[in-house]
Every structure is written in C-alpha cells, then in structure tokens.
C-alpha positions in Angstrom: -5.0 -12.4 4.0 -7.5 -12.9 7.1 -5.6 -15.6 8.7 -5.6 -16.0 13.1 -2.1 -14.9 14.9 -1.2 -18.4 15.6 -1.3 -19.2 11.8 0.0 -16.3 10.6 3.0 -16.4 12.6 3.7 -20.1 11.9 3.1 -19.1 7.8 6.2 -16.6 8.3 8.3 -19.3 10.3 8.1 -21.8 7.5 9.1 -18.9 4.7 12.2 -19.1 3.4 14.9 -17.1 4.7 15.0 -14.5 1.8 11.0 -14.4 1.6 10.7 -13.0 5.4 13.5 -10.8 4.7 11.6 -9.7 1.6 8.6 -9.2 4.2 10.4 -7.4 6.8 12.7 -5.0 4.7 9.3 -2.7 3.3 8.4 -2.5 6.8 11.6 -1.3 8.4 12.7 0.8 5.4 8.9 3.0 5.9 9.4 2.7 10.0 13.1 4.5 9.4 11.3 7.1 7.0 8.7 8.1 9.2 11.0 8.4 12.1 13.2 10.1 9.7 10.7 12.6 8.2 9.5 13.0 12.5 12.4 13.9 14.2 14.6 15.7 10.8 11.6 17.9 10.0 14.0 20.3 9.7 16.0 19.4 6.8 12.9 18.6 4.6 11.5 22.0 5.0 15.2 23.6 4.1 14.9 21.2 1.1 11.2 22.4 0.1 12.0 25.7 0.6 15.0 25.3 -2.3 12.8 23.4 -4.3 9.9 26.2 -4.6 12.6 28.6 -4.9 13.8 26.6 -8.0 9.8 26.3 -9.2 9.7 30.1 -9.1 13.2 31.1 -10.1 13.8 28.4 -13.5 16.6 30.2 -15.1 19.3 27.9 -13.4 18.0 24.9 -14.6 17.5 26.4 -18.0 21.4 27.9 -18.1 22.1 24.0 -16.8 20.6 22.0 -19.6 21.0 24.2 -22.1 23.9 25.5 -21.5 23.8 29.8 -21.8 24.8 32.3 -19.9 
C-alpha cells in the first residue's frame, strides 16, 4: 500500500479497535524479539550450544521415545 502519511494515518484512526490492535501486536511482538535476541545473546548461544550437542550426541532422545536403556 503506497498511500501519503496523512492518509495512511487517518486509514488506521478509522480501524476498528481490534483491527489496529491486530496491526500493532506483529510489530511489538518482533520489536521485543529483536531486543530480546540483542541484549540476551547469551542465553541463545547456551541454548544452541545444547542443541548441537543433542544433534551430535542422539542417544537421549532415542532412550526418550523409545523407551531403552
């Protein structure tokens, strides 16, 4: 949609309430990610680090579903 500011703005104004909310929700969710992902870097690389050691060592997940020892 190539519409100017003032239209554009005035187009979200008339929405119904549940519409802008539907508009503004995506945007905050991905905002909070990225912030998320920038300042908690930390905690993703301790959770790919378990996750390739998973990929290379299987024999948990194959004792958990199917059920040896």
């Amino acid at each position: 949609m190539d519409l100017p500011k003032k239209i554009a703005v005035k187009y979200f104004y008339e929405l119904k309430p549940i519409k802008r909310v539907a508009m503004v929700v995506p945007v905050i969710v991905l905002a909070a990610v990225s912030l998320y992902i920038g300042l908690m870097a930390e905690h993703i690389v301790l959770l790919s680090e378990r996750i390739a050691s998973d990929l290379m060592e299987p024999s948990g997940y194959i004792q958990a579903v199917l059920g040896t020892k």
